[in-house]
C-alpha positions as CSV (number, residue, x, y, z in Angstrom):
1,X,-39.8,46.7,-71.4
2,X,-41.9,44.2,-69.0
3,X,-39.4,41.6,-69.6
4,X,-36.5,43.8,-68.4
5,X,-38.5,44.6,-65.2
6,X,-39.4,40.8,-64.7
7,X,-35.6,40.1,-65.3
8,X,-34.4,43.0,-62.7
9,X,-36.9,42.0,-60.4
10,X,-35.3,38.1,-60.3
11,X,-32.5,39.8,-59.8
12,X,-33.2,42.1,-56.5
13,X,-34.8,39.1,-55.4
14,X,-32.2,36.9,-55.9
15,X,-29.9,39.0,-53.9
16,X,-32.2,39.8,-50.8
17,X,-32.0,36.1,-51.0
18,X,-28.4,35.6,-50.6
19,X,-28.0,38.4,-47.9
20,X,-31.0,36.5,-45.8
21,X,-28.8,33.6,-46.2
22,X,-25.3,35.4,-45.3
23,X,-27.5,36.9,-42.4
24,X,-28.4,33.2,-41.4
25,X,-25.2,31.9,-41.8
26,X,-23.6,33.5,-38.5
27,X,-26.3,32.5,-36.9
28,X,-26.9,28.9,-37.9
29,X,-22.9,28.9,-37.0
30,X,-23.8,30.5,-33.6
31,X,-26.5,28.0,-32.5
32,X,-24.1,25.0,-33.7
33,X,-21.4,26.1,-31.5
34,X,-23.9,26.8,-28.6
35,X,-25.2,23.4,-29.1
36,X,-21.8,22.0,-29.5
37,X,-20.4,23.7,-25.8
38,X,-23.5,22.6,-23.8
39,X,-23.1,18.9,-25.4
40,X,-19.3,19.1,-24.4
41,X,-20.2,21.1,-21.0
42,X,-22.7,17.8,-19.9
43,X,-19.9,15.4,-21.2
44,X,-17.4,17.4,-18.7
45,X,-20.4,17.7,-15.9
46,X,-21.3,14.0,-16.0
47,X,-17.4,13.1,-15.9
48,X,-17.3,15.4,-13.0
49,X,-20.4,13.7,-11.2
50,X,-18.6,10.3,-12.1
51,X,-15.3,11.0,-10.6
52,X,-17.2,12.8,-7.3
53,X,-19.2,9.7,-6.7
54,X,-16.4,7.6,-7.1
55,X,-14.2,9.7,-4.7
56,X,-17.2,9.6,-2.2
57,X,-17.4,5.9,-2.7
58,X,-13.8,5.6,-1.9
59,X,-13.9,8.1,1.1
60,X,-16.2,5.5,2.3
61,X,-14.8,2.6,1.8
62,X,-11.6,4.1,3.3
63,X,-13.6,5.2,7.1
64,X,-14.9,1.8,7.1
65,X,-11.6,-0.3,6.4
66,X,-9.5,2.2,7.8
67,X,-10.7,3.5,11.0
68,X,-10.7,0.2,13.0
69,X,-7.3,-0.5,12.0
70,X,-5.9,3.6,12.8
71,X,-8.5,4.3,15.9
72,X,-8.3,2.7,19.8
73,X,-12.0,2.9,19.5
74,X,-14.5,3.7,17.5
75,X,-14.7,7.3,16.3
76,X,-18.5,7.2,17.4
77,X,-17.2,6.6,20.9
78,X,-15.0,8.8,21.1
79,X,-17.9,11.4,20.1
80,X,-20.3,10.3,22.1
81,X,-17.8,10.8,25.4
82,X,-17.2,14.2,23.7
83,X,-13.5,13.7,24.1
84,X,-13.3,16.2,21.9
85,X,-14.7,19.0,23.4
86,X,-12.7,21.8,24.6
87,X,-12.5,25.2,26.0
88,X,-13.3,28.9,24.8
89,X,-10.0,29.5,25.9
90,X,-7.3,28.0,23.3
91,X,-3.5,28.3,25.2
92,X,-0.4,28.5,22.5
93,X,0.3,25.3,23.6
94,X,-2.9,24.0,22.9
95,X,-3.2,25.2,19.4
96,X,-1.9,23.0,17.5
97,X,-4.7,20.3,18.3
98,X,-7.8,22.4,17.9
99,X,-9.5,21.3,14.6
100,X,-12.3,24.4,14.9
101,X,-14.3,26.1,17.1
102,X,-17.8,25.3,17.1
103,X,-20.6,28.6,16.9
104,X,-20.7,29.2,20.6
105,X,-17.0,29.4,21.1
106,X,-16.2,26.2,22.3
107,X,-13.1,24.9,20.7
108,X,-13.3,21.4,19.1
109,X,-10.2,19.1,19.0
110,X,-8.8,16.8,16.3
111,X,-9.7,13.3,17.6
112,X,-7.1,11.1,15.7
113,X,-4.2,13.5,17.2
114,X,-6.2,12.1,20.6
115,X,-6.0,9.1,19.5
116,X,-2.2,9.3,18.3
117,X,-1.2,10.8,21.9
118,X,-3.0,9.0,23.8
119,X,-1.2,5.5,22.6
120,X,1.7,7.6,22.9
121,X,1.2,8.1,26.3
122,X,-0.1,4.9,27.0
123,X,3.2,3.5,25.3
124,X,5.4,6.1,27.5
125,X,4.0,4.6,31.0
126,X,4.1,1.0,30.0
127,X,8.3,1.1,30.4
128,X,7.9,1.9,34.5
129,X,6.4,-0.9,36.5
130,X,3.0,-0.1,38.1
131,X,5.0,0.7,41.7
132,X,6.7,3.2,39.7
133,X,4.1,5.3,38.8
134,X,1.7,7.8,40.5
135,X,-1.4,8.9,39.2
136,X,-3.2,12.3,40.4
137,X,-6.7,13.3,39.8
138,X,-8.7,16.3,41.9
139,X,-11.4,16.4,39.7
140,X,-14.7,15.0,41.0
141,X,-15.8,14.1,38.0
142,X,-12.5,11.6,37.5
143,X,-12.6,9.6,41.0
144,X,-14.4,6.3,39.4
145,X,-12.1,6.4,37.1
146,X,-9.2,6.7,39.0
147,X,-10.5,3.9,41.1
148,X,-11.2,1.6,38.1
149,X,-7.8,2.8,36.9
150,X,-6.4,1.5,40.0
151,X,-8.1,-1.8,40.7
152,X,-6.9,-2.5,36.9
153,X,-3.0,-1.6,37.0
154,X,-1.8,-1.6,40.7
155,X,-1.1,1.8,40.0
156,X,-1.1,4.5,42.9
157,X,-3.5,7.0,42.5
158,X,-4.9,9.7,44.7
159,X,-8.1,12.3,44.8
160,X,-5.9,14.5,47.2
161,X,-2.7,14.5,46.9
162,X,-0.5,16.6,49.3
163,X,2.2,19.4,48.4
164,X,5.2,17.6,48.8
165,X,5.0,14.0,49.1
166,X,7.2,12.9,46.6
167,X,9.9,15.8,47.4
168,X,9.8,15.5,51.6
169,X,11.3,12.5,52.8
170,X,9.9,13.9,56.4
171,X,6.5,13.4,55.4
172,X,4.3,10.3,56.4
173,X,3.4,10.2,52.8
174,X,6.1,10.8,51.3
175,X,6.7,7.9,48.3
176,X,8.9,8.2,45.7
177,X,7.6,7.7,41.4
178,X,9.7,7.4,38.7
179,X,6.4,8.8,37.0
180,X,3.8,11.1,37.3
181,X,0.1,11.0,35.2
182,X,-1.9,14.1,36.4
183,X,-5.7,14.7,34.6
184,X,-5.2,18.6,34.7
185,X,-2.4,20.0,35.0
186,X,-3.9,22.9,36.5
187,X,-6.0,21.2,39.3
188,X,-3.2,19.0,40.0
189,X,-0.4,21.5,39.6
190,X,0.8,20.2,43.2
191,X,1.8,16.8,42.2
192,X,2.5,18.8,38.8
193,X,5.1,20.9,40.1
194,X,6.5,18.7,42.7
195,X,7.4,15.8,39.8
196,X,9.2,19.0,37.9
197,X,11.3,19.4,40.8
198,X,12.4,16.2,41.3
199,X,13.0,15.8,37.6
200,X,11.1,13.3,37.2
201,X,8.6,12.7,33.6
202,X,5.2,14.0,33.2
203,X,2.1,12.2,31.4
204,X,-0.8,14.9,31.3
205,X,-4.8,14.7,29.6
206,X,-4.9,18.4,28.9
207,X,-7.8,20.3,27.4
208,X,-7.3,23.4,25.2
209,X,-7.1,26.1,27.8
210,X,-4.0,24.5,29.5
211,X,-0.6,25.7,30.1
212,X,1.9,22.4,28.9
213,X,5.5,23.8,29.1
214,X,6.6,21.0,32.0
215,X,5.1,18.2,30.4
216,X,6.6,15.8,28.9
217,X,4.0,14.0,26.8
218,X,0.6,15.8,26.1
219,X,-2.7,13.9,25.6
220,X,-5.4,16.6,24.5
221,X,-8.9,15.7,25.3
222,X,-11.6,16.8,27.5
223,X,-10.5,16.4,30.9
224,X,-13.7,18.3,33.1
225,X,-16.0,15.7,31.8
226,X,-16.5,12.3,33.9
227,X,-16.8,10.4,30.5
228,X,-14.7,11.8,28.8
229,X,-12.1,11.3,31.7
230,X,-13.0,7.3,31.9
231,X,-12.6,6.6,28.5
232,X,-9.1,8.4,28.4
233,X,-8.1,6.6,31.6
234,X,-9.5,2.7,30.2
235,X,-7.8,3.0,27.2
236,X,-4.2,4.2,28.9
237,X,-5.1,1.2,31.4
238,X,-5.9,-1.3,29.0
239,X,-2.8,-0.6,26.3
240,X,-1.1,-0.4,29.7
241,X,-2.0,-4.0,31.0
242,X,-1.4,-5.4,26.9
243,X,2.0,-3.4,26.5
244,X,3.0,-4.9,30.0
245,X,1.7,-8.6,29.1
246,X,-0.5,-8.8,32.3
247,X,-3.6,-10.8,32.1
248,X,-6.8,-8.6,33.2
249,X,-9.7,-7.5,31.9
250,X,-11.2,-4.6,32.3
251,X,-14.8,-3.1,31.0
252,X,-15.1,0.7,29.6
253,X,-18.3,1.3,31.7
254,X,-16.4,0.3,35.3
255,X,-14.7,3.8,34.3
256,X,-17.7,5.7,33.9
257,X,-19.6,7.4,36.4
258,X,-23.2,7.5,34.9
259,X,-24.6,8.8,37.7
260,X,-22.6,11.6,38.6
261,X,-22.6,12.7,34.7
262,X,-26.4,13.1,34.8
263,X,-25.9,15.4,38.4
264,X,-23.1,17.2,36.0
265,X,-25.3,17.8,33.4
266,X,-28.7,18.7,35.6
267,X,-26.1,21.6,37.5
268,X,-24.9,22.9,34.4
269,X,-28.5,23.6,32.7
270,X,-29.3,24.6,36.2
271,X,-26.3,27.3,36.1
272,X,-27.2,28.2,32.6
273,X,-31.0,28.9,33.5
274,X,-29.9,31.6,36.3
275,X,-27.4,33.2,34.4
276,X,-30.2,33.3,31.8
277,X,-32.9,34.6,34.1
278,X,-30.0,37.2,36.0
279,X,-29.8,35.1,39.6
C-alpha cells in the first residue's frame, strides 16, 4: 500500500510539473517575441535616426551650395532688411506670396518668390533705355533710395510727381516714358493710373495689402520700410546696369537711409507706447 501511494504521488507530481511548464511556455513565448519587437523596433529607430541625419546633413549641404547660386543676395540680408515683412491686411492679389502670418498678425512673405520677381522685374526694365523710364516714389522712407537709384542708372525719378504729366502735353512737366516703376502703388496711384491710361507697362514693389490688377509685373516685398525699399531698389539698379552692360558701381549702403530708419523706428515705439498708455 505505501508503494502505491509513493507511485501516485510521482505521478500528481509529475503532472503539476508538466502543466507549470505548459503554463511557462506561453509565456517564455511571450517575453521572446517582446524581446524580438523591441530589438527589431531599435533596428527600425536607429535606421530612422540614420536616414533623418543624413537628410538634415543634405538639407545643409544644399542651403550652403545652393543659395548663392538661386539668391541676388544672401538670404540673411534679405532678413535683416525685413523684405519680407508685410501687412495684417493680405489683398487676393497678394495671396499667393504670403508664406504665413507671424503671432501678431503681420503677414510674412516667401523671400525666394522676392527674389524670383524681383530679377524679373529687374530683367523687364533692362529692355527700355534709362531716358525711357520713370521711376515714382512718395514715400519718405524711399527718397535716398530713389536718389541712389538715380545717380546709378540715369533714370528719372521723382518724390512728387504731378497728376498728369505724362498724359498732358500742356503741362511744363509733361515727359513722355515708355515705362513706369512706382514703390506703392497706392501712394503713387497718380503716376499709377496716368501710365494705365496711356497704356504704357507697369513695374510695382508691392506689399501684401495692395491692390495689383493694372500692373504688369509684381515684386512683393516690404515697401513702407526705408531698408527694405534700398535694397529692392540696388538690386533692380545693379541687374539693371549688368543686363544693360554699363560700367558703374554702385554700394548697397548709398541706398540706405540709416538715419532716417532709426527716427522710423523711435516714432513707431513712440506710437505704440501711447496707444498702449490710451493718448
Amino acid at each position: 500500500m505505501p508503494r502505491k501511494k509513493t507511485e501516485k504521488t510521482e505521478i500528481e507530481e509529475d503532472g503539476e510539473v508538466k502543466k507549470e511548464k505548459q503554463e511557462k511556455e506561453p509565456e517564455k513565448k511571450s517575453k521572446e517575441k517582446k524581446a524580438k519587437k523591441d530589438r527589431s523596433d531599435e533596428k527600425k529607430e536607429k535606421i530612422k535616426e540614420e536616414k533623418t541625419e543624413e537628410k538634415e546633413h543634405s538639407h545643409k549641404k544644399d542651403i550652403v551650395e545652393k543659395e548663392p547660386e538661386t539668391l541676388l543676395v544672401p538670404l540673411e540680408e534679405y532678413i535683416k532688411s525685413g523684405v519680407h515683412l508685410g501687412t495684417r491686411v493680405i489683398t487676393p492679389n497678394m495671396r499667393e506670396y504670403v508664406y504665413r502670418r507671424k503671432a501678431d498678425g503681420v503677414a510674412i512673405m516667401n523671400t525666394k518668390k522676392i527674389d524670383e520677381k524681383v530679377e524679373k522685374a529687374a530683367n523687364f526694365l533692362s529692355d527700355y533705355n534709362p531716358e525711357d523710364i520713370f521711376v515714382s516714389c512718395k514715400r519718405d522712407a524711399g527718397h535716398k533710395a530713389l536718389d541712389a537709384f538715380e545717380k546709378a542708372t540715369n533714370i528719372k525719378t521723382s518724390a512728387k510727381y504731378m497728376a498728369g504729366s505724362i498724359t498732358n502735353p500742356a503741362l511744363d512737366t509733361f515727359f513722355e516714358p515708355k515705362i513706369v516703376f512706382v514703390v506703392d502703388p497706392w501712394l503713387d496711384k497718380n503716376a499709377l493710373n496716368d501710365a494705365v491710361t496711356i497704356h504704357i507697362p507697369v513695374v510695382a514693389l508691392c506689399s501684401t495689402n495692395n491692390v495689383t490688377g493694372n500692373i504688369d509685373v509684381v515684386v512683393p516685398c516690404n515697401n513702407k520700410s526705408a531698408r527694405s525699399i534700398g535694397l529692392m531698389l540696388y538690386i533692380v539698379a545693379k541687374l539693371y546696369l549688368e543686363k544693360r552692360k554699363i560700367k558703374h558701381e554702385i554700394k548697397a549702403e548709398d541706398f540706405y537711409d540709416v538715419e532716417f530708419e532709426k527716427t522710423e523706428a523711435n516714432e513707431t515705439k513712440r506710437r505704440i507706447e501711447r496707444q498702449r498708455m490710451g493718448v
